[in-house]
N, C-alpha and C positions, 0 to 999 in steps of 0.2 A: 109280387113275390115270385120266385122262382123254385117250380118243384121239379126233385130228383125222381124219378122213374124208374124202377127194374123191373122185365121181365123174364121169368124160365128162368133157365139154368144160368144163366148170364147174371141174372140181377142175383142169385141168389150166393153167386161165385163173388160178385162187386163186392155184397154186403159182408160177408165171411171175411174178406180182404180188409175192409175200411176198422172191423171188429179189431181183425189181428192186428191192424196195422195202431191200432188206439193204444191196442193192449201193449204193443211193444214200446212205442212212444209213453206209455206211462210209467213202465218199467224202467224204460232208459232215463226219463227224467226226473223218478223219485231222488235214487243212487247222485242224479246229477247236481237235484237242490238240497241235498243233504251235504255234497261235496259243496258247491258254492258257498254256505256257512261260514262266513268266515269268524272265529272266535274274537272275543276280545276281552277284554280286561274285566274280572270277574270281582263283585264288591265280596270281602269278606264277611264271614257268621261271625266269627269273635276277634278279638283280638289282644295283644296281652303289654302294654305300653310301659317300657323302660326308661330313664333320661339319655341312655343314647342307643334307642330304635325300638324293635316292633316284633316280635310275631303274628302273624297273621294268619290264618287258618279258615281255609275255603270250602264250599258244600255246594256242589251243583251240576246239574244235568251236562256233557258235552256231548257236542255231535261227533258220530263215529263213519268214518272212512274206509271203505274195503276194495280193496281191486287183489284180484288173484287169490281171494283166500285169506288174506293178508291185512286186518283191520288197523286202525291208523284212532288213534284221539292226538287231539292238539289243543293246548293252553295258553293261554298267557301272563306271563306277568313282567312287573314295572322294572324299569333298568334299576338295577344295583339289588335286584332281588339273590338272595344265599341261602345256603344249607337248606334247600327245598328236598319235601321229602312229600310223594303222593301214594294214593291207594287207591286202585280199584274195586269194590268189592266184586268177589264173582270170577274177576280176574287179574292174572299177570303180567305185568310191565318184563320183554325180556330187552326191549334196546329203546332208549330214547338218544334224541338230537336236538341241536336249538338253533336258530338261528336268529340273526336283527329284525323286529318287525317292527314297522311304522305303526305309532298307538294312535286310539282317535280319543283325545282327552275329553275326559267327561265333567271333571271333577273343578266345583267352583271357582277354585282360585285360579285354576289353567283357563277356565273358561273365560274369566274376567279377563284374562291376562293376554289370550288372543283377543279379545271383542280390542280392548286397547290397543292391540298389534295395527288390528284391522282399521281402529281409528288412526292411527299412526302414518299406516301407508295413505289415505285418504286426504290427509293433509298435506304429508310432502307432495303428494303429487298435484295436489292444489296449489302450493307455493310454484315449484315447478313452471305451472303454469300461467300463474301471476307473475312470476320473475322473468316469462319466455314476452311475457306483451310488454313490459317494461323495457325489454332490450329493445325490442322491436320499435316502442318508440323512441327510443332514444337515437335509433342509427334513422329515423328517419331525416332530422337535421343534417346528416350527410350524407343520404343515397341523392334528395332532391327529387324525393317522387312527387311531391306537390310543389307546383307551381306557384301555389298562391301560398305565401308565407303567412298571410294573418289568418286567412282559415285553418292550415295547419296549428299554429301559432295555440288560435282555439279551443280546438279540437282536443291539443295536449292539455291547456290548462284545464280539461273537463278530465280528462282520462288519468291522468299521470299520478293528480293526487290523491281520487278514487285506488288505484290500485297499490299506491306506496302504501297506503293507509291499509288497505288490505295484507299487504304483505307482513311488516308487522304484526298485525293480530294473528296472524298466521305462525309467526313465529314464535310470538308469546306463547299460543296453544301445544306448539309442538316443544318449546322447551318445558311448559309445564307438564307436556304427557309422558314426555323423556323421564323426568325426576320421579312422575308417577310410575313410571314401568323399572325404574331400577329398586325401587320398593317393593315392587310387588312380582311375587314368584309363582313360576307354574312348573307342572308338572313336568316330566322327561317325554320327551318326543318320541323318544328311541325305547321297545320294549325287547323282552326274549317271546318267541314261538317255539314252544317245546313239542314236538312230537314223538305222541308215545306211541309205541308198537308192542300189541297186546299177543299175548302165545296163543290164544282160540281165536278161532277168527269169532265176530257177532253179525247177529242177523240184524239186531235193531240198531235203529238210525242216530239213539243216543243211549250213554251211559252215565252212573252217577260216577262225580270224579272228585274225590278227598284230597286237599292237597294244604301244604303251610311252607312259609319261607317268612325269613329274616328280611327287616328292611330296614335301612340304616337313615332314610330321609323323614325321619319319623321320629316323637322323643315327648317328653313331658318335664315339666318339673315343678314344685310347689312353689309357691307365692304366698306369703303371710302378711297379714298387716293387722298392726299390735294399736289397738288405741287407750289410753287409759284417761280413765274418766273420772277426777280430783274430785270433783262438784256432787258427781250423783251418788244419793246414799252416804255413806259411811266415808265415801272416798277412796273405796278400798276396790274398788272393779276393773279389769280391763277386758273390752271387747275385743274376743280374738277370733276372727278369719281367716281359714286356710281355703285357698282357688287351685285349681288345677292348670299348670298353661299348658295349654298341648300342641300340637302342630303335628300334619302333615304331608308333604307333598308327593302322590303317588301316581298322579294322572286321573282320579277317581276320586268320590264321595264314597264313604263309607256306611250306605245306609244300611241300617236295622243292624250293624254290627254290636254284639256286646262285646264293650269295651270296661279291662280291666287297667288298673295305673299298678306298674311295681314298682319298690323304692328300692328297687337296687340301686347302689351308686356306683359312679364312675370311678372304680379303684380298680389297684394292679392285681391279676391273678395270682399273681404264686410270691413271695416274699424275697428280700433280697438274698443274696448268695452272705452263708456266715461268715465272719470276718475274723482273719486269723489274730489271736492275742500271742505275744509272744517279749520273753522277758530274755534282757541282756545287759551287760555290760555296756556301758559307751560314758561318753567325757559326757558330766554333766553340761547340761545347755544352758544351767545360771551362771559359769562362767563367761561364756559367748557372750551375756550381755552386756550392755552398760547399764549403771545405774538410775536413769535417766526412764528406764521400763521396768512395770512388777513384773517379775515373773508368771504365771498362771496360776501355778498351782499355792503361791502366797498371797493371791488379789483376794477380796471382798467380794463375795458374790452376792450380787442385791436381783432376785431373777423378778422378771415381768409378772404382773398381777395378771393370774388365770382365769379370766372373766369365762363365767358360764353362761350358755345359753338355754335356753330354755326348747322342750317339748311341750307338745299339747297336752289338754288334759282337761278336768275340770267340768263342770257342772253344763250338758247342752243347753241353749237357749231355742233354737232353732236345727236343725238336722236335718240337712237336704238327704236325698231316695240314694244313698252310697254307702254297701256295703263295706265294712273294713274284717280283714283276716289279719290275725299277727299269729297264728299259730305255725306259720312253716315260717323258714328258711329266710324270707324277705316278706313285710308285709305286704300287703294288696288291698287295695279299694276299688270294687265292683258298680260301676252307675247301675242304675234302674234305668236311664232314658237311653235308648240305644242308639247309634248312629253318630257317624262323626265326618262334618263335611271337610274337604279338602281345604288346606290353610291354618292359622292361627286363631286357638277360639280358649276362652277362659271357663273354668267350669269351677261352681261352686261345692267343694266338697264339705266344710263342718263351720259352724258358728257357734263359735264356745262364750262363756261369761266366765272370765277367771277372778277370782277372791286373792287377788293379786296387791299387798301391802306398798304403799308407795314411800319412799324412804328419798332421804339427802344422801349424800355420799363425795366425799373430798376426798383426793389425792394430792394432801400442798406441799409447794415447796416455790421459791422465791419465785418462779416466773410464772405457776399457775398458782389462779385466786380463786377458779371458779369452783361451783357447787352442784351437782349434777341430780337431775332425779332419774332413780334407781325405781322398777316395780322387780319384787321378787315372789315367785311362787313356786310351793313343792308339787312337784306330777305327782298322782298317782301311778303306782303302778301297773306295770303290761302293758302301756300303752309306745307302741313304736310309730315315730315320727321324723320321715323324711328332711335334712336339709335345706335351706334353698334363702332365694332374696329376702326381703322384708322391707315394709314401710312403719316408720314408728311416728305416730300420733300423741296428742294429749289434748285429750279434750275437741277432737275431731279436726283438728289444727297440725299439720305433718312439720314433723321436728326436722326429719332427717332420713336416710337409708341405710341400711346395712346389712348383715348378710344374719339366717337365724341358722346356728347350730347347737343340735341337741348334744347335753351332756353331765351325765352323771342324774340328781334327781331333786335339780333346783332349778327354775328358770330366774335367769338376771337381765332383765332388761331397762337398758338406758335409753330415756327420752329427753338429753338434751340438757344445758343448763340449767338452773334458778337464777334470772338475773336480780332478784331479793337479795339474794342471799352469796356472803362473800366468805371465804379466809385468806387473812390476811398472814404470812410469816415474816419473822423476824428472825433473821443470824444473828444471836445473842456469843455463841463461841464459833472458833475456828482454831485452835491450837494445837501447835507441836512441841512435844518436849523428852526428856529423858527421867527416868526415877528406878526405884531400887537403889539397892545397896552396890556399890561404886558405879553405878549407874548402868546397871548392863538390860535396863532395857527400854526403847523407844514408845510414847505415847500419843496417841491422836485423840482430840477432842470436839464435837460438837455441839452444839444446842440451840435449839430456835424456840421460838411462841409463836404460837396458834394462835390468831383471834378470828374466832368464829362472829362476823356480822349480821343478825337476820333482821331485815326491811319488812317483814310478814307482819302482819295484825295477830299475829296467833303466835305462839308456843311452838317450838319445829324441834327435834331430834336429828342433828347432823353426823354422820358416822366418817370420823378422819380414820385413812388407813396411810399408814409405812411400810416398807421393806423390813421386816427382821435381818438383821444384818449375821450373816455366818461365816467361819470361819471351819475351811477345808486343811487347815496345820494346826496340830493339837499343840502347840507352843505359840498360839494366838490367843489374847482372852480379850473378851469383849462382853462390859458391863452397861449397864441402862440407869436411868434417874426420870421417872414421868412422875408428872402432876397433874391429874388424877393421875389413877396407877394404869397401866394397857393392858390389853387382853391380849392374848397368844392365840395365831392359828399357826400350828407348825404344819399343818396338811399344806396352806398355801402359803408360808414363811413369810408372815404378816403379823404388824403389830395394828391396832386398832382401839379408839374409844368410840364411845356413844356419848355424843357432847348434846346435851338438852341446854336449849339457848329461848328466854323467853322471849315474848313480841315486842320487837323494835328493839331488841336488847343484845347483847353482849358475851360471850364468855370464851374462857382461855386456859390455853392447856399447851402444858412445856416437856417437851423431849428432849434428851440430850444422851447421847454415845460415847462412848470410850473404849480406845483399841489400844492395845501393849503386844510388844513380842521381842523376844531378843534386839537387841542393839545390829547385832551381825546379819539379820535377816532381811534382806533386801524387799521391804516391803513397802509400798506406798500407795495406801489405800484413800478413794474418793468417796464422798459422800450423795448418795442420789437425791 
């Protein structure tokens, strides 16, 4: 071991020296690894998830920068970050700048997604070099580096099919990674480095720094699936499931973030521009025509059946840790489990049991026979319910997809045919003719039969609905003849019965229309 020595004035000048010279070397290189810090990408405290993006909102210490008096923090966040707005406490932001900074992705689905990069290049460059000894044998037949053609000869047949065979599997890998990497998404590369410039300068080496911004790579939206269960109980159940899909791609996991879902939707801001009304003079447009087209405003209007969809509602079975708010503006559902890693993840928000009646339901006419089973349930109220996909079961058995939208304070959900169960129609009239007195005016006639078929072992209630047919010219009249008699919805401009058809049996029910209107009125109405 080797010892240092001072004596007198000399050693005690050395030591004074080597003191200062620590003390200044320490000072110089607090400031410097405070300076080297380089920030990066901060996980948010909460977060507030829309179906098209994010608020985000961050809490955390940054290192602070001084030269000259003149203290410095800098931040980061993910490309396509907006409307950011931050707070110091204690202090004021009087100028900030940003520039491009290269992110170091953290977050799972970027991370899977280079790890594959990195598989990627590893294999091209393995074919690469499988396909570089393959050339190479092959030019050997014609450079003539071997003499002896059967050892060559050999030599290839050991080598060649070894590496063709390789090559291949080489390629299989790399077109299967390719397919996996067009699936699969990562974060942005590319972030902003904001630097703020605070009015005090600070002594300490970090400050806490508040900050939120908008992010548009980011989003949710509900997922339902409707099952209804004929068999259990009563037969009157449907098991209803609402999941949350979330995603997002920000270069980061978002650990311990609480995370809230809004059901805002994607509608337009502000309404369209009013439309001017305005009344004139001009050549009627019924004589432009030929006869050959109704007019508009003398046609038959038979309008499309206003299927409602259904909100949730209804008795919990199960109730995952998810707060729900409907008292402001947009509802909100709040998780208990905090954190949300980067990508695509499903989360379970409600599992209801609805007291949901399962019904038949026909719309017939000569080219549809079939019978449809209907469940209908009334929401209670207060209860707000996001839009979104859905899958429709019966009896744990997927019918079909479609989309669920809440509306009004009945859910109507369709799972699909009854192949049991048929109606058959029959065009019993189709007539045109003229009556009144010297005959001044034109009449249309229809009429068909119902036969309701049920193949069931039981007793079923089939509910047949029609168009109520109207009439926008008060010099139109249009009368009815049913067997039973129809029921009236004029809210949905529907005629309907409830046709009770015993098991394995039979019944039948007859409609028929009649239209009149002046003889002169160019009217030629179809029947749906």
């Amino acid at each position: 071991m080797r010892t240092f020595r001072f004596s007198g004035f000399d050693a005690g000048r050395r030591l004074l020296g080597m003191v200062a010279g620590a003390a200044a070397g320490l000072c110089i290189m607090l400031p410097a690894a405070a300076q080297a810090q380089t920030p990066g990408l901060a996980a948010p405290a909460s977060v507030r998830l829309s179906p098209g993006g994010g608020l985000l909102t961050v809490a955390h210490h940054a290192p602070v920068t001084t030269r000259d008096g003149v203290s410095e923090v800098r931040i980061v966040l993910p490309e396509g970050a907006e409307d950011w707005q931050v707070r110091i406490p204690g202090n004021t932001v009087v100028r900030w700048s940003s520039a491009p900074h290269v992110l170091e992705r953290s977050g799972g689905a970027s991370s899977l997604r280079d790890k594959k990069l990195n598989e990627l290049k590893v294999l091209r460059g393995s074919l690469a070099s499988v396909s570089a000894r393959l050339a190479l044998w092959a030019g050997q037949t014609e450079s003539g580096v071997y003499n002896d053609v059967v050892q060559l000869e050999k030599r290839m047949a050991e080598a060649v099919p070894v590496l063709t065979e390789e090559k291949a599997d080489l390629e299989r890998r790399i077109a299967l990674l390719e397919q996996e990497l067009k699936k699969l998404r990562g974060g942005p590369d590319l972030g902003q480095m904001i630097t703020l410039v605070l009015k005090k300068s600070v002594a300490a080496f970090g400050v806490p720094v508040e900050y939120s911004y908008t992010l548009k790579d980011c989003g949710w939206r509900p997922v339902y699936i409707f099952d209804a269960q004929p068999d259990r109980g009563s037969g009157d159940e449907t098991d209803v499931r609402l999941m949350a899909e979330v995603w997002q791609y920000s270069g980061m996991d978002w650990d311990k973030a609480k995370l809230t879902l809004v059901s805002q939707a994607e509608a337009g801001r502000e309404p369209f521009p009013l439309r001017s009304w305005i009344l004139e003079a001009r050549e009627p447009a019924l004589e432009k025509r030929s006869r050959s087209a109704a007019p508009m405003g003398h046609a038959l209007q038979a309008e499309p059946m206003v299927v409602e969809s259904a909100e949730m509602g209804g008795r919990q079975r199960e109730e995952p840790a998810v707060v729900a708010d409907v008292s402001g503006v947009y509802a909100t559902w709040t998780l208990a489990a905090r954190g949300l890693p980067e990508g695509h993840s499903r989360l379970l928000m409600v599992e209801d049991v609805w007291k949901a009646r399962l019904e038949w339901l026909s719309r017939p006419s000569e080219q549809e026979n079939r019978v449809w089973f209907v469940g209908r349930y009334t929401l209670p109220a207060g209860q707000v319910w996001p839009e979104g996909p859905a899958e429709f079961c019966m009896g744990g058995q997927s019918v079909g997809r479609g989309h669920f939208r809440p509306s009004g304070d009945e859910a109507t959900l369709f799972y699909g045919a009854d192949p049991r169960i048929r109606v058959n129609t029959v065009a019993d009239k189709r007539e045109r003719g003229e009556s009144g007195f010297l005959k001044k005016s034109s009449t249309w006639t229809w009429g068909w039969t119902y036969e309701v078929v049920n193949g069931r072992d039981r007793a079923v209630t089939v509910r047949l609905e029609r168009p109520l047919p109207r009439a926008v010219d008060q010099e139109i009249s249009i009368t009815q003849a049913n067997q039973p008699e129809a029921q009236e919805d004029r809210k949905k401009h529907m005629l309907f019965w409830d046709v009770a058809v015993p098991a394995g049996g039979k019944a039948e029910v007859r409609h028929s229309v009649t239209v009149s209107s002046p003889r002169e009125m160019l009217l030629f109405p179809t029947a749906p």
